[in-house]
DOZAFI-216851 format. One record per residue (C-alpha): x, z, y; residue in three letters. Coordinates in steps of 0.1 Angstrom, whole numbers, plus 2048, in hexadecimal, padded with zeros to 3 digits. Example, Ala and Ser with C-alpha at 12.3 -4.5 7.8 and 13.67 -1.06 7.14 Angstrom:
BEGIN
<pt><u>87B</u><w>84E</w><v>7D3</v><type>ALA</type></pt>
<pt><u>889</u><w>847</w><v>7F5</v><type>SER</type></pt>
This chain:
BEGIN
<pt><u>CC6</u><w>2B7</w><v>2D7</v><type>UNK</type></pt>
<pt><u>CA0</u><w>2BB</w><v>2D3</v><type>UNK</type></pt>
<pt><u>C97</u><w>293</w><v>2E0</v><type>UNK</type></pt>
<pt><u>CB8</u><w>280</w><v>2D9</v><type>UNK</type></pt>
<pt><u>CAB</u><w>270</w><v>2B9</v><type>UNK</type></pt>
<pt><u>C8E</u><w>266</w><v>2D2</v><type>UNK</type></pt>
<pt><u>CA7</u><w>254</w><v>2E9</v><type>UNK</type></pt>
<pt><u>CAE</u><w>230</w><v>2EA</v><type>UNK</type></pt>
<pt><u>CD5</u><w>22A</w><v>2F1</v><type>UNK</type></pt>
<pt><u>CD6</u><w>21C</w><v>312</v><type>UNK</type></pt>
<pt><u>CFA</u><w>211</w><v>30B</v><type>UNK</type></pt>
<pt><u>CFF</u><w>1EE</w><v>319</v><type>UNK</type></pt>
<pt><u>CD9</u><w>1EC</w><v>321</v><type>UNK</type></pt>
<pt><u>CCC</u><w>1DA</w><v>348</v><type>UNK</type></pt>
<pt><u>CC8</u><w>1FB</w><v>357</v><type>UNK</type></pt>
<pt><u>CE7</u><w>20B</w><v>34E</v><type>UNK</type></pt>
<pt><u>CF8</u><w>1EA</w><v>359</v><type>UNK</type></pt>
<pt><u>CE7</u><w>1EF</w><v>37D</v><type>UNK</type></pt>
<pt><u>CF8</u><w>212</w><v>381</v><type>UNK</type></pt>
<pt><u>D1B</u><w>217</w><v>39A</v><type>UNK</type></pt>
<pt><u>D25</u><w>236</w><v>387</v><type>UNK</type></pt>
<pt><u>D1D</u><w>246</w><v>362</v><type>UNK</type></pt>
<pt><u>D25</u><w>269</w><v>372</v><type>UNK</type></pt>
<pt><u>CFE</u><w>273</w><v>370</v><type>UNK</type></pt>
<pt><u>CF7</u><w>266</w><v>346</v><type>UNK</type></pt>
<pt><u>CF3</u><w>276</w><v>32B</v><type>UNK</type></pt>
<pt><u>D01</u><w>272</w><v>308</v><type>UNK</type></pt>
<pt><u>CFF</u><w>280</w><v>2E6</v><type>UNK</type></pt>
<pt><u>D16</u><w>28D</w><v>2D0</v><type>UNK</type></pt>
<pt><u>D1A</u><w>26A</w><v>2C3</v><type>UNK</type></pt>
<pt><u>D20</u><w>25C</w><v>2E6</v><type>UNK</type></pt>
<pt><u>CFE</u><w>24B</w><v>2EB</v><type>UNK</type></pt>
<pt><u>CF1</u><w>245</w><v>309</v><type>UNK</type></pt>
<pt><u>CD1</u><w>258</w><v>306</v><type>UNK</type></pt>
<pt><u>CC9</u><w>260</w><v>32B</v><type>UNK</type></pt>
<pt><u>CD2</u><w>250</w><v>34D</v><type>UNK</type></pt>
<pt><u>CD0</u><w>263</w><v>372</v><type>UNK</type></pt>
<pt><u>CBE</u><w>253</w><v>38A</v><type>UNK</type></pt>
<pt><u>CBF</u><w>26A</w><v>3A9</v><type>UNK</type></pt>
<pt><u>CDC</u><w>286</w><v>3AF</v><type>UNK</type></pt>
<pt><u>CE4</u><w>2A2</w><v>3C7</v><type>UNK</type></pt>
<pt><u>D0B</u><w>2AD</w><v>3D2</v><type>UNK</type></pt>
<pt><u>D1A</u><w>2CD</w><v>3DF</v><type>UNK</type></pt>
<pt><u>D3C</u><w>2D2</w><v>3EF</v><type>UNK</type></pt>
<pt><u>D46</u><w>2E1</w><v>410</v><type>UNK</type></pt>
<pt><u>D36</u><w>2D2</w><v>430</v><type>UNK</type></pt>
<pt><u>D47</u><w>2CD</w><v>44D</v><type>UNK</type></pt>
<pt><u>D43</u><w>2C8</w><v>476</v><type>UNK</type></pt>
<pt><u>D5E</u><w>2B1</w><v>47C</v><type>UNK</type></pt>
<pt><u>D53</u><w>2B4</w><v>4A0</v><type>UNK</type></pt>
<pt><u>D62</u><w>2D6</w><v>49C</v><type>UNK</type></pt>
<pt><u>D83</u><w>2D0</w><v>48D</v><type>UNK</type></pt>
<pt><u>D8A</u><w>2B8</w><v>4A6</v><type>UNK</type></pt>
<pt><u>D81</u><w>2CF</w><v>4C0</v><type>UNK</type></pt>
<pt><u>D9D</u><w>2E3</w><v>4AE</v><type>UNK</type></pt>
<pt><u>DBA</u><w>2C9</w><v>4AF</v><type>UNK</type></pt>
<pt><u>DB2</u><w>2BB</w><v>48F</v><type>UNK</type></pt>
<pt><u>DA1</u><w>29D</w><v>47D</v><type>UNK</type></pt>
<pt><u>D91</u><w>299</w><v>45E</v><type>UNK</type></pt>
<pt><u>DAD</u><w>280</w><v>44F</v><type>UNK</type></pt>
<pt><u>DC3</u><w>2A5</w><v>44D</v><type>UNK</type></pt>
<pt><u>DAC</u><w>2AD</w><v>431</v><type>UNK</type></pt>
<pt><u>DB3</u><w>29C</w><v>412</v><type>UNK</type></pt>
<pt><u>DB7</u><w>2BA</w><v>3FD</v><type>UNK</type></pt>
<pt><u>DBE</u><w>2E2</w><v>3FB</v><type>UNK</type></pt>
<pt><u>DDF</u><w>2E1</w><v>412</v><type>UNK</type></pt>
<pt><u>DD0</u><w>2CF</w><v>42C</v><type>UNK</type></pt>
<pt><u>DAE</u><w>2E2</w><v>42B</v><type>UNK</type></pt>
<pt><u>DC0</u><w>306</w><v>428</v><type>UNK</type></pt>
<pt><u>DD5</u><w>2F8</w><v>444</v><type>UNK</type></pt>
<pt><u>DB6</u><w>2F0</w><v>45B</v><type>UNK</type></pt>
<pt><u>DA1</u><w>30E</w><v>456</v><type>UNK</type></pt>
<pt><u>DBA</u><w>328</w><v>45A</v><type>UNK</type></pt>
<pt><u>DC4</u><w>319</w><v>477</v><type>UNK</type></pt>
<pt><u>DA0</u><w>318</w><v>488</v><type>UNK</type></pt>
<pt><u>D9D</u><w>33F</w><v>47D</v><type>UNK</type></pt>
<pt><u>DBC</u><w>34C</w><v>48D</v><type>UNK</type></pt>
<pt><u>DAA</u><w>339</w><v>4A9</v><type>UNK</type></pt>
<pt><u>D8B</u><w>346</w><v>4A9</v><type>UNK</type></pt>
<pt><u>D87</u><w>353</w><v>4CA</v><type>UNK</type></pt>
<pt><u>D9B</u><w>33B</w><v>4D9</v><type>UNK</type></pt>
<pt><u>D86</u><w>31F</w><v>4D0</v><type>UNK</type></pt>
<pt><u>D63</u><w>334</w><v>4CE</v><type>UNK</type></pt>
<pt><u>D5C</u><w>32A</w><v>4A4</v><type>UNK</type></pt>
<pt><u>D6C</u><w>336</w><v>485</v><type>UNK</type></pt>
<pt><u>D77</u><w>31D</w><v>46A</v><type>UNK</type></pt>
<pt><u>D5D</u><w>327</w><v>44A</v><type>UNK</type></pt>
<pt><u>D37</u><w>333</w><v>44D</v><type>UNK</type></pt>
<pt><u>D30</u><w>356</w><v>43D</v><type>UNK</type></pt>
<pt><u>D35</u><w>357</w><v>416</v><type>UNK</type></pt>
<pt><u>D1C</u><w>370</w><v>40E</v><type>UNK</type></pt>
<pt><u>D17</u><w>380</w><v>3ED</v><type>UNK</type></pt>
<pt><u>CF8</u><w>38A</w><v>3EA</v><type>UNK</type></pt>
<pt><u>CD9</u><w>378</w><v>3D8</v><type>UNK</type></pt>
<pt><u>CD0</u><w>360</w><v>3F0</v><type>UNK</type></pt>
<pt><u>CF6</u><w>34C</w><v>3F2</v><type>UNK</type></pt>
<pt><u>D06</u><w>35F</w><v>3D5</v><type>UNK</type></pt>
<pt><u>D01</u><w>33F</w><v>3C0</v><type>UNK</type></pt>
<pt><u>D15</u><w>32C</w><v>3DA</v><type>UNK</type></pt>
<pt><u>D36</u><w>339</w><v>3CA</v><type>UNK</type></pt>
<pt><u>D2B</u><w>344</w><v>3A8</v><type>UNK</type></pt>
<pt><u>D18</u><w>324</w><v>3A0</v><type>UNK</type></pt>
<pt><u>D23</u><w>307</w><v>3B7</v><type>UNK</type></pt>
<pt><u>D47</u><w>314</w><v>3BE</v><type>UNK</type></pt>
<pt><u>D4D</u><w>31B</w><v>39C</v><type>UNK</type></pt>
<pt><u>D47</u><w>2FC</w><v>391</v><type>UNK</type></pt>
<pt><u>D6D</u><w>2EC</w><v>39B</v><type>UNK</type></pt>
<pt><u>D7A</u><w>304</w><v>380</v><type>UNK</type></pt>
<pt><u>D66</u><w>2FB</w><v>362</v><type>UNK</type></pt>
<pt><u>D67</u><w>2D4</w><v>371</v><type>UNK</type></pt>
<pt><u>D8C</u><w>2D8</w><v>372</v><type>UNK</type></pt>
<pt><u>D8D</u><w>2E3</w><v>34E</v><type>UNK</type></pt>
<pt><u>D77</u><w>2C6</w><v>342</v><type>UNK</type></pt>
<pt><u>D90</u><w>2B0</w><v>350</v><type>UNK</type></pt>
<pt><u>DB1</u><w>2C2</w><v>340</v><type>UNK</type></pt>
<pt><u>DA1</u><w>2BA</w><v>322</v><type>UNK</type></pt>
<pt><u>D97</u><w>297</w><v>325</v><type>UNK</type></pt>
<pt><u>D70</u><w>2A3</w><v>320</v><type>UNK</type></pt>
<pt><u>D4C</u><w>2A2</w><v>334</v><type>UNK</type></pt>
<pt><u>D3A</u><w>2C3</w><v>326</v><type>UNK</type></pt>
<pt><u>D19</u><w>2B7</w><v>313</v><type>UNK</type></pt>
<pt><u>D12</u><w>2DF</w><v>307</v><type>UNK</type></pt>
<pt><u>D1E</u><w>2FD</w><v>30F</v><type>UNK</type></pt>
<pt><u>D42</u><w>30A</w><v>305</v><type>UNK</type></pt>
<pt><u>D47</u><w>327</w><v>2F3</v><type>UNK</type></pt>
<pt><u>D65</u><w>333</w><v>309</v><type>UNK</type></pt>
<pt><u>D79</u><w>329</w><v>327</v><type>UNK</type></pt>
<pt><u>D9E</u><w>325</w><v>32D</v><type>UNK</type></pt>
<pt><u>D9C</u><w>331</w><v>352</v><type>UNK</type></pt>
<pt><u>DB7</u><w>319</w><v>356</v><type>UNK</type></pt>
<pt><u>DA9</u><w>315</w><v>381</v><type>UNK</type></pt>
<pt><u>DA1</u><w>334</w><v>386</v><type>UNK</type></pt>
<pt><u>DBE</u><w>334</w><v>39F</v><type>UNK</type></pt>
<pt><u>DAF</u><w>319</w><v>3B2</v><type>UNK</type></pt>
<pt><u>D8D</u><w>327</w><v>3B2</v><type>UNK</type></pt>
<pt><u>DA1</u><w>342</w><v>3BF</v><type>UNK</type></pt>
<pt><u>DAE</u><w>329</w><v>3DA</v><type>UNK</type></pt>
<pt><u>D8E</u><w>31F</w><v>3E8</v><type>UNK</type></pt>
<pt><u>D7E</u><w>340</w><v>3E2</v><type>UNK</type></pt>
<pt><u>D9A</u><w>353</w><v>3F7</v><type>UNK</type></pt>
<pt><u>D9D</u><w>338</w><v>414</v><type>UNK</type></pt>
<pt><u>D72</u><w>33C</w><v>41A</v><type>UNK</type></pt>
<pt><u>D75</u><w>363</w><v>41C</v><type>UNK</type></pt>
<pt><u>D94</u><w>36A</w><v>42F</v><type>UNK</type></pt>
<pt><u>D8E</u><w>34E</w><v>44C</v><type>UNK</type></pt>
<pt><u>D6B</u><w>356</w><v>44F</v><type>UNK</type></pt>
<pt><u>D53</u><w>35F</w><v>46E</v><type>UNK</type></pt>
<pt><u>D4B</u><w>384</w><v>458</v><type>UNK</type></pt>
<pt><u>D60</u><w>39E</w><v>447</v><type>UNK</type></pt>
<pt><u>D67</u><w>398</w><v>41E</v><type>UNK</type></pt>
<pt><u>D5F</u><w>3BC</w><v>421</v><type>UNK</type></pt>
<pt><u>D3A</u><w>3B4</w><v>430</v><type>UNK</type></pt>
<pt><u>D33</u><w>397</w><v>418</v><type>UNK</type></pt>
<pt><u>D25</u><w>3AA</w><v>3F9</v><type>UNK</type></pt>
<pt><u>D04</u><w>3B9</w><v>40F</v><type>UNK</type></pt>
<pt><u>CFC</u><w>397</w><v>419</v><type>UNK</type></pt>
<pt><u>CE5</u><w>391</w><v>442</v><type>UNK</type></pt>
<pt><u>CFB</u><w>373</w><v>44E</v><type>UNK</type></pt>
<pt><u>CE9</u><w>352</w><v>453</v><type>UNK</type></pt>
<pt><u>D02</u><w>337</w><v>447</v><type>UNK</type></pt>
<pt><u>CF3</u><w>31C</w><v>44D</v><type>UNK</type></pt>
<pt><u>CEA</u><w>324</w><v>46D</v><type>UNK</type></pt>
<pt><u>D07</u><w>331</w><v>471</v><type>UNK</type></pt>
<pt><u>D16</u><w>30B</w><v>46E</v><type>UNK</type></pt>
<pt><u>CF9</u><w>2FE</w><v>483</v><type>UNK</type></pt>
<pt><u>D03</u><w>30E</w><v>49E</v><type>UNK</type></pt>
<pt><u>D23</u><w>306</w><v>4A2</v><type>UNK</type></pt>
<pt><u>D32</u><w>327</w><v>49A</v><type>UNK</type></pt>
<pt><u>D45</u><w>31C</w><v>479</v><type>UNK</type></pt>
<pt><u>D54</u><w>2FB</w><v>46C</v><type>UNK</type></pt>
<pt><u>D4D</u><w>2FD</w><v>44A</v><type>UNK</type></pt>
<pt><u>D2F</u><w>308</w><v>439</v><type>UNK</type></pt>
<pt><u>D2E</u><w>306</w><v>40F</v><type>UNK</type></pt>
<pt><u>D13</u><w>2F8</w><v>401</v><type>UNK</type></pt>
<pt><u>CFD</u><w>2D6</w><v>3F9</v><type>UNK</type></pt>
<pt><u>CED</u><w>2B7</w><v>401</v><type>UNK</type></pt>
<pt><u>CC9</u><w>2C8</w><v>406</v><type>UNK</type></pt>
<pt><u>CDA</u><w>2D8</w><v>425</v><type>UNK</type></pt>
<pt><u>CDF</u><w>2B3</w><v>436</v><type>UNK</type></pt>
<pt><u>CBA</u><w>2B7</w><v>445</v><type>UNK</type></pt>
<pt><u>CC1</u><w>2D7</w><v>453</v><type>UNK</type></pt>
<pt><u>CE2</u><w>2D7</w><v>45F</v><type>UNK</type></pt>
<pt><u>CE1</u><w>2AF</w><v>46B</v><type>UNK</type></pt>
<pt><u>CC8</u><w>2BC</w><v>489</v><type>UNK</type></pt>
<pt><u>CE3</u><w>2CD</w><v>4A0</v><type>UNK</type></pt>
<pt><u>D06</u><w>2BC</w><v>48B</v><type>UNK</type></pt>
<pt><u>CF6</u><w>299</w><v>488</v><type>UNK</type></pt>
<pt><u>D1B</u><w>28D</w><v>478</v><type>UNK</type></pt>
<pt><u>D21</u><w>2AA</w><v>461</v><type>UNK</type></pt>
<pt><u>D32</u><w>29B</w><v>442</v><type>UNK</type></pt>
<pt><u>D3D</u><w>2A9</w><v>41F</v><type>UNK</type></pt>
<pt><u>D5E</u><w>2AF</w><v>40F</v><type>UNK</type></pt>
<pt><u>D66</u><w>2B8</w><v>3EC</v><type>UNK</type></pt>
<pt><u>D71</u><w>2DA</w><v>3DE</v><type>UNK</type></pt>
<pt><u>D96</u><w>2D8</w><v>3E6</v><type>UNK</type></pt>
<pt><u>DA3</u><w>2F2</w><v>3D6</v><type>UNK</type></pt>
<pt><u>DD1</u><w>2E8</w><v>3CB</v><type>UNK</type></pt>
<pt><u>DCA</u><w>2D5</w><v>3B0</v><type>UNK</type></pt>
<pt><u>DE0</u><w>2B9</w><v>3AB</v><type>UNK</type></pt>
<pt><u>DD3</u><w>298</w><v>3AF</v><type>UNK</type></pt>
<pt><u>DB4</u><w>2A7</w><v>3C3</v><type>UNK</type></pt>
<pt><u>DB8</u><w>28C</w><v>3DF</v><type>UNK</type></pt>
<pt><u>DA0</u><w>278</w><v>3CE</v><type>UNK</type></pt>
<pt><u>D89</u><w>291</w><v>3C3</v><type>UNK</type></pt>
<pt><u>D63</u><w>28F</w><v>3CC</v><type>UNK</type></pt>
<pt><u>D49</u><w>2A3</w><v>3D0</v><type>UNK</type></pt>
<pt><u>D32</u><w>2B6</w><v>3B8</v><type>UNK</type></pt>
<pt><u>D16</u><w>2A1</w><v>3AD</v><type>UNK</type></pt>
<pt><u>CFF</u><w>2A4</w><v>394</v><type>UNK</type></pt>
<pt><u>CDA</u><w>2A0</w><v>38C</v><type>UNK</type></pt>
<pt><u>CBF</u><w>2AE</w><v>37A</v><type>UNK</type></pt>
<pt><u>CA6</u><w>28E</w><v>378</v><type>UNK</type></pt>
<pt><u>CAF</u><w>275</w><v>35E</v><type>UNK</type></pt>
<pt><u>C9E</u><w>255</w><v>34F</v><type>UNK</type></pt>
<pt><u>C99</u><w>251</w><v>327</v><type>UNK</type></pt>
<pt><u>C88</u><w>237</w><v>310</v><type>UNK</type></pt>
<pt><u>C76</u><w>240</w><v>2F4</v><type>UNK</type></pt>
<pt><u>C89</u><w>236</w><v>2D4</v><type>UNK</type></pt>
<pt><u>C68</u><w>236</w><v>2C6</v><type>UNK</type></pt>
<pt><u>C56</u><w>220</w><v>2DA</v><type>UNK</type></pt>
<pt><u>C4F</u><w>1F9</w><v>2D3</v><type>UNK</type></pt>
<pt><u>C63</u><w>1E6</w><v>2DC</v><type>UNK</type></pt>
<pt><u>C4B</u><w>1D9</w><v>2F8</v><type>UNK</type></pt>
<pt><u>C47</u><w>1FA</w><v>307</v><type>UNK</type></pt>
<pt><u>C6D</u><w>1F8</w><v>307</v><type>UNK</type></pt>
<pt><u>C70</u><w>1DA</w><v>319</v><type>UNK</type></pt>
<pt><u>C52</u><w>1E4</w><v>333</v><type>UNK</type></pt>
<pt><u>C69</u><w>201</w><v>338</v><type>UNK</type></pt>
<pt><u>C8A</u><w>1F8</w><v>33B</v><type>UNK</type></pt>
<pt><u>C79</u><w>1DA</w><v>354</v><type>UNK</type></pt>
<pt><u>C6D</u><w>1F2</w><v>368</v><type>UNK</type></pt>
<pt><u>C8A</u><w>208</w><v>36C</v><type>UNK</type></pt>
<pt><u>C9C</u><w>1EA</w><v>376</v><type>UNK</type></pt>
<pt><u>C87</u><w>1E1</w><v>38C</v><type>UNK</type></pt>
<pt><u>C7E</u><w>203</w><v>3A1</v><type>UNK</type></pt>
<pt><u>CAB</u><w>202</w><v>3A8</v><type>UNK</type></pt>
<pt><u>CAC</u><w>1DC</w><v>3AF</v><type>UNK</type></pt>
<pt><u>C8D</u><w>1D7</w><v>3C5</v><type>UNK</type></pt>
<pt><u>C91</u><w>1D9</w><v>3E9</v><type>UNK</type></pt>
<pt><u>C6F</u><w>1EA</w><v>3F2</v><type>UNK</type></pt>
<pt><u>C6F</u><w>200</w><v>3CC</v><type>UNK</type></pt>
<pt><u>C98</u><w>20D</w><v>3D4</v><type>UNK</type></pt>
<pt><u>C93</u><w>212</w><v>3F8</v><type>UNK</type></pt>
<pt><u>C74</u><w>229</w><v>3EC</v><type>UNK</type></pt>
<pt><u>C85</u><w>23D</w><v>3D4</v><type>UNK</type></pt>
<pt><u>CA3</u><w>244</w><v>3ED</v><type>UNK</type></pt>
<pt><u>C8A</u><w>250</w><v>405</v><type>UNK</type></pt>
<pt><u>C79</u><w>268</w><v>3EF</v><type>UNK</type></pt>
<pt><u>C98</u><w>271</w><v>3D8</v><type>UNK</type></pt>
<pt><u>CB5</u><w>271</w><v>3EE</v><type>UNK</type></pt>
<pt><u>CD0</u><w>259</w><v>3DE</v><type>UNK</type></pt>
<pt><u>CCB</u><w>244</w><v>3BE</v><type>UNK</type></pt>
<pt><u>CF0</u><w>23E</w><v>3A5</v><type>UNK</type></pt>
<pt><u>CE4</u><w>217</w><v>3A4</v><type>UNK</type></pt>
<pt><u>CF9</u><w>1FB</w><v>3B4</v><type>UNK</type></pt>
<pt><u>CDE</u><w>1E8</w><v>3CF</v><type>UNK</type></pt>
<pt><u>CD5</u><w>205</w><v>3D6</v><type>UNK</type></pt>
<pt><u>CCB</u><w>20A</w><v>3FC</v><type>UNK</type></pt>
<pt><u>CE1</u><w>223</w><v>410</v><type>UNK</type></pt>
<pt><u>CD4</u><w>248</w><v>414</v><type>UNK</type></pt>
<pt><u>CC7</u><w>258</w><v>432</v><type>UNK</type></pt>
<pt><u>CD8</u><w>277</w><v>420</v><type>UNK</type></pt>
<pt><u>CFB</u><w>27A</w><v>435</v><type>UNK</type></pt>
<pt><u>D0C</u><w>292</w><v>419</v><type>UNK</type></pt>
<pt><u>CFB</u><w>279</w><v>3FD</v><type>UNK</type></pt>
<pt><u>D0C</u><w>25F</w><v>410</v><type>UNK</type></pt>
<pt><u>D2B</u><w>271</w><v>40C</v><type>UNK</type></pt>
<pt><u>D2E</u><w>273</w><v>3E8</v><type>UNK</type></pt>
<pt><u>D25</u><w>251</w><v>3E3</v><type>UNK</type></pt>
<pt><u>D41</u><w>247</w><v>3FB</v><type>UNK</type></pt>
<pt><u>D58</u><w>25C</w><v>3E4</v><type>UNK</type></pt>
<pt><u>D4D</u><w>24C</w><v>3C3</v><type>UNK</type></pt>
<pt><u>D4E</u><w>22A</w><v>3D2</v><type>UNK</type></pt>
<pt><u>D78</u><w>232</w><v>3DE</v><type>UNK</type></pt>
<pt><u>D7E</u><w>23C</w><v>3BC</v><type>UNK</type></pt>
<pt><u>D79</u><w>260</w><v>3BD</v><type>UNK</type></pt>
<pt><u>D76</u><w>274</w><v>39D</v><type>UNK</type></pt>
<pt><u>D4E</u><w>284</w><v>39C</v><type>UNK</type></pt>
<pt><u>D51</u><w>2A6</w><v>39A</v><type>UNK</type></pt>
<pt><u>D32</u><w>2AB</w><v>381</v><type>UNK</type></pt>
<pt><u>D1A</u><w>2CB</w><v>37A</v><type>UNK</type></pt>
<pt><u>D2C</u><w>2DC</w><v>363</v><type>UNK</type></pt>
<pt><u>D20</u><w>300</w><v>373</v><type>UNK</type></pt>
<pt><u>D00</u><w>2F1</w><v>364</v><type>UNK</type></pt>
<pt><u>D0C</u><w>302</w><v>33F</v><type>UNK</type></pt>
<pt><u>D15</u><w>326</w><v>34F</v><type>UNK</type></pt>
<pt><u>D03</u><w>339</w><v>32E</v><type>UNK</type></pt>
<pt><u>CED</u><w>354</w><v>33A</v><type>UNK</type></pt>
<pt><u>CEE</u><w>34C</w><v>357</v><type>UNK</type></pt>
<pt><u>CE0</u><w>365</w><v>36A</v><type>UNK</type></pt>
<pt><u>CF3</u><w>382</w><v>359</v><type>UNK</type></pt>
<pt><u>D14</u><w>36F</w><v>35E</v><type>UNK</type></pt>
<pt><u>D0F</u><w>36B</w><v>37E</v><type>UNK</type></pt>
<pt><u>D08</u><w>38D</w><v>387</v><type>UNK</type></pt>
<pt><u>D24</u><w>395</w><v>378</v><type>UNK</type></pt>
<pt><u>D3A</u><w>381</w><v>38B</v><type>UNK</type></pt>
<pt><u>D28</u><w>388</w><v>3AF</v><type>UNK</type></pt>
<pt><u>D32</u><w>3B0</w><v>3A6</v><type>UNK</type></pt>
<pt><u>D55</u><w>3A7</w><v>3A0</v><type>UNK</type></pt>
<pt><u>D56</u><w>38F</w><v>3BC</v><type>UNK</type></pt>
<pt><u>D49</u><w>3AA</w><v>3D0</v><type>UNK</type></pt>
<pt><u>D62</u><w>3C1</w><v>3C7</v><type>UNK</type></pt>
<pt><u>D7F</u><w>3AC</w><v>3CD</v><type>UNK</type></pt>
<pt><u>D72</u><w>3A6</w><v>3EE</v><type>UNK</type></pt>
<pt><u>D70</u><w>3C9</w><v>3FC</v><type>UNK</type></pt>
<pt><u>D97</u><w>3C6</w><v>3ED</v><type>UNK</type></pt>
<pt><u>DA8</u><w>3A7</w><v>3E2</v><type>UNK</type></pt>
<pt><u>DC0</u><w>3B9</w><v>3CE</v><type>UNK</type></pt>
<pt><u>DD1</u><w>3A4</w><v>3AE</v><type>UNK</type></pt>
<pt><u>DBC</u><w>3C3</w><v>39B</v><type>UNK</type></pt>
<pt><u>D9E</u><w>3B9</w><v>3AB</v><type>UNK</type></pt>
<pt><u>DA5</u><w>393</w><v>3A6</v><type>UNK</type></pt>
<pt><u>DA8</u><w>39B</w><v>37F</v><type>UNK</type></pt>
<pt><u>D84</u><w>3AB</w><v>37D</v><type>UNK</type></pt>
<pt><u>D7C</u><w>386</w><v>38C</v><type>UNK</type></pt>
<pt><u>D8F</u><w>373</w><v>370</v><type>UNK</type></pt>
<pt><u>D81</u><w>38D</w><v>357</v><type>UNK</type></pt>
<pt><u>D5D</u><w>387</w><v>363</v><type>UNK</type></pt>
<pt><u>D61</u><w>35E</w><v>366</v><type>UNK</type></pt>
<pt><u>D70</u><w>35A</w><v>348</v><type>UNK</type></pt>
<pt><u>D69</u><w>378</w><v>32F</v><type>UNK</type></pt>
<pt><u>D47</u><w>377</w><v>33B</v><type>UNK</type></pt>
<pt><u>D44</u><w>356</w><v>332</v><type>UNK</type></pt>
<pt><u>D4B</u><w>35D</w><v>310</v><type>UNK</type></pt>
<pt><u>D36</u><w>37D</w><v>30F</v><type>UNK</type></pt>
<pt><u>D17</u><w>369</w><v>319</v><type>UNK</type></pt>
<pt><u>D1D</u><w>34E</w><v>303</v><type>UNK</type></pt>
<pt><u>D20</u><w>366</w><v>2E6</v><type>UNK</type></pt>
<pt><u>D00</u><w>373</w><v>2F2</v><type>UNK</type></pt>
<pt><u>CE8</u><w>354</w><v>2F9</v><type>UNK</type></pt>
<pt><u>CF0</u><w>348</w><v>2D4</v><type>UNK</type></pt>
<pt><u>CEC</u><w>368</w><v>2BD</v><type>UNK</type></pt>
C-alpha cells in the first residue's frame, strides 16, 4: 500500500513473460502487477521413501490423505516390528511449535482462499474455519502415529530432524532449508504436499512462497526502466547469471531456468510443472502473530494431553476466534 503508486505494472512486460508460474507476484487492489518473485522456499511433509518401501509400500500409494493415513498408521502399529515409527516428534514447544501453528495451518486458510475463488493480498478480518476438520486430519495423523507420546509433546526435548536422519521415522514436517541437513544420511528424501481429505487434493502441491520480490520504479525514466527490465531478463535467461542465482538462492520461478541442487525445491517445481495447484503463504497474514500463535500452541497443547471433541473446540475457538480477536486488535 505504501509503494504501489511507485510500481510499474509488470503486466505483459519481458520479465513477467520469462516466468513458469505467477504463484510468487504481487498485485494491487486494481490487479496490477506491481511486484514479481524471483527466488521461493516450500514446506510440506518430507519423506524417506527408502523407508516406506522397507514397509511394503511405495510412494505411488500416496496421492492424497487416504493413502497417507493408510501408510503411516500402518508403519506405527509396526513400529517395533520394523524398528522406525511412521512421523518424527511434533513438539510443541518454541523451537517447532511454528511447525503446526504457522506452516500447518496454512492448508486451512489456503483452502479458504480457494472456496472463494480469492489469493489473500491483506489480512481478513475473520475466518470461516471451513478446514478446520482437515487441519484436524493432518494434525491428528502426526501425533497419534508418532515416535513420542501427544501427552509428552507440549514440554518439547525431541530432535526431529534428527530424529528423521536417523532412520527412526518416515516422515518429518517441515521445509526446503532442511534438504542440506537431512540429504547427508537420506540422500533421496523427497517432499509431498499437506494431504489432509480434501477433495480434489491429488493435485495439490506444496507450500511455496517467497519473501524476495523484484519492482521497477514507476518513477524512473524510462531508460532506467529499460536498463532494468534488461537486466532482469537477462540474470533468468543467461546461462552463467541463472546458474548463479540457483546456486546462491535455491530455485528461481523463471522458465530456462537451470535445475536446483535443492531436492525438496526440485519437488515443488515438479508439482507446478504436472499441473499442481501452489499452495501459497497465506499463514503470511496470521495478525498478531505472536499472540495468536500462542494462543493456539496452549490449546493445541491441551487437546494433546486429551483429544477430547471439548478439547478440539478450544482448538477451533483459538484458530478461528483468535483470528478475529487479533485482527480486531492490530487495527484499533
Amino acid at each position: 500500500k505504501e509503494w504501489k503508486d511507485y510500481a510499474l505494472d509488470l503486466t505483459g512486460t519481458a520479465i513477467a513473460n520469462e516466468l513458469n508460474t505467477d504463484a510468487y507476484n504481487l498485485y494491487d487492489d486494481t490487479g496490477k502487477l506491481v511486484s514479481i518473485g524471483y527466488c521461493y522456499e516450500c514446506y510440506g511433509i518430507i519423506v524417506n521413501p527408502d523407508l516406506i518401501e522397507k514397509a511394503g509400500h511405495t510412494m505411488d500409494e500416496i496421492k492424497n490423505f487416504e493413502g497417507l493415513k493408510k501408510v503411516a498408521e500402518d508403519i506405527h502399529a509396526r513400529a517395533d516390528e520394523l524398528g522406525f515409527d511412521a512421523f518424527s516428534s511434533s513438539d510443541m514447544d518454541g523451537s517447532s511449535s511454528w511447525r503446526f501453528t504457522g506452516h500447518m495451518a496454512n492448508l486451512e486458510y489456503v483452502y479458504e482462499e480457494r472456496e472463494a475463488g480469492t489469493v489473500w493480498t491483506e489480512c481478513p478480518a475473520t475466518l470461516t474455519g471451513n478446514y478446520m476438520e482437515n487441519y484436524k486430519n493432518l494434525f491428528d495423523l502426526c501425533i497419534n502415529n508418532s515416535l513420542t507420546d501427544p501427552k509428552d509433546l507440549a514440554t518439547g526435548g525431541h530432535d526431529a530432524e534428527a530424529e528423521f536422519k536417523e532412520g527412526k521415522a518416515a516422515f518429518f514436517v517441515n521445509g526446503s532449508w532442511e534438504y542440506a541437513a537431512v540429504s547427508e544420511t537420506v540422500p533421496n528424501a523427497t517432499m509431498i504436499p499437506y494431504y489432509c481429505g480434501v477433495a480434489g487434493e491429488e493435485k495439490a502441491g506444496l507450500n511455496c512462497g517467497t519473501e524476495n520480490c523484484w519492482a521497477i520504479n514507476a518513477k524512473a525514466s524510462e531508460a532506467d526502466q529499460q536498463a532494468t527490465m534488461d537486466f532482469m531478463v537477462w540474470l533468468v535467461t543467461d546461462p552463467d547469471a541463472s546458474q548463479m542465482l540457483v546456486d546462491e538462492l535455491g530455485i528461481i520461478p523463471y522458465k530456462s531456468a537451470p535445475e536446483s541442487s535443492n531436492g525438496f525445491l526440485n519437488d515443488a517445481a515438479a508439482y507446478t510443472a504436472d499441473g499442481c495447484y501452489v499452495m501459497d503463504w497465506a499463514t503470511n497474514y496470521q495478525p498478531n502473530v505472536d499472540e495468536y500463535r500462542a494462543a493456539l500452541v496452549s490449546a493445541l497443547n491441551a487437546y494433546c494431553a486429551d483429544q477430547s471433541d471439548a478439547n478440539w473446540e478450544l482448538v477451533k475457538t483459538a484458530f478461528v476466534d483468535g483470528w478475529a480477536k487479533q485482527y480486531e486488535a492490530a487495527n484499533k
